[in-house]
Each structure stands twice: as structure tokens, then as C-alpha cells.
C-alpha positions, 0 to 999 in steps of 0.5 A: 415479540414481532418488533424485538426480533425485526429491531435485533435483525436490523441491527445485525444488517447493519453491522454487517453492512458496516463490516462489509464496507470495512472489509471493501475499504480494506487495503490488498496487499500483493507481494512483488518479487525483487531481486532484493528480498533476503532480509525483506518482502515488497508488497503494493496495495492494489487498491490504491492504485491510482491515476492523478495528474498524468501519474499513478499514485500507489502505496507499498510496504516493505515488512522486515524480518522479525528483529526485536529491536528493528522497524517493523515495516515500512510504508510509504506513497508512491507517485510514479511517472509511467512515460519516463521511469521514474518515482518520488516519494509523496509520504511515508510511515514507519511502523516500530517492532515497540508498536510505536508509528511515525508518519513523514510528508515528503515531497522529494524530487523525481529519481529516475529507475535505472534499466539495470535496477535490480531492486524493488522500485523497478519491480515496484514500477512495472507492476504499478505501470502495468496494472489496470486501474479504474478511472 
């Protein structure tokens, strides 16, 4: 009885470690507020933030409201230049209400954020710019 019951505790341990690195690897997404949220809502995944070559590098959502024949969301990869405004877009993935997913590598050039920017990459830019980040 002794080795049925040590065997069934290690493989609930086990599947609870497994859960639990899942869990830790799990995004974090926190919604930023833009000026431009009526049909849409921003969210960063904090968890991929990410300093890389003098940048940040970080991964934002855009969700939809509900349209049966719209995207879902959208999410794309964000590399962002702190010292001089700006972002380029590294890849994105579109998410389709059918339940259907396209990824698409990009690798665009730099777009600088305006100072009057009311939309979402400006928002996008000061919480990824401001956050703190392990190295």
C-alpha cells in the first residue's frame, strides 16, 4: 500500500510542479488606457517586457468588441527605442472571431511617436518606457 500511495503523491507533485511552471510562464496582461479605447481595449503583457540591444522589446494585445464577423484580437511585438520615441513592429498574430490565427514576421522600420499622439502607442510607449524590468 505504502509504494501505490508514495507513487500517486509523486505524480500529483509532479503535476502540480508542471502546473505551476505553466501558470509562471503564463503572460500578464494589464490593460493601459488610451485615448482611443471605444470599439477596443490595449493590454501589454508585462511579463514580456524585455531590455535587448539598448531597447525594450514587449508584446501588446488589442481585443475587439464582440463582432461575429470581425478580428478577435490582435497581437503584436513591439520593439521600442526609450531615448528617442519611438517603435517598430518585430511580428504580429491576428486572432479570427472563426477561431483561425495568422502570424506575420515583420520587420518594418522605426516610426517615431508623436508628443501630441493620443493613441495607443503613446500609452504603449510610456508604460513599457516606465516599467521595471529584470536584467
Amino acid at each position: 500500500m505504502k509504494p501505490m500511495l508514495l507513487l500517486s503523491l509523486y505524480a500529483l507533485l509532479g503535476s502540480t510542479g508542471a502546473l505551476a511552471q505553466h501558470d509562471r510562464d503564463a503572460p500578464e496582461w494589464v490593460s493601459i488606457k488610451t485615448e482611443n479605447d471605444g470599439d477596443t481595449s490595449t493590454f501589454v503583457d508585462v511579463k514580456s517586457i524585455r531590455a535587448c540591444n539598448g531597447y525594450r522589446q514587449v508584446w501588446a494585445k488589442q481585443v475587439f468588441k464582440p463582432n461575429p464577423n470581425a478580428i478577435k484580437e490582435i497581437r503584436v511585438q513591439y520593439e521600442l527605442d526609450c531615448k528617442d520615441p519611438a517603435y517598430r513592429i518585430l511580428r504580429s498574430r491576428v486572432y479570427q472571431k472563426d477561431g483561425s490565427v495568422e502570424d506575420q514576421a515583420s520587420y518594418e522600420g522605426w516610426v517615431y511617436v508623436l508628443p501630441d499622439d493620443t493613441g495607443g502607442l503613446k500609452a504603449l510607449h510610456i508604460a513599457v518606457c516606465g516599467a521595471r524590468i529584470r536584467v
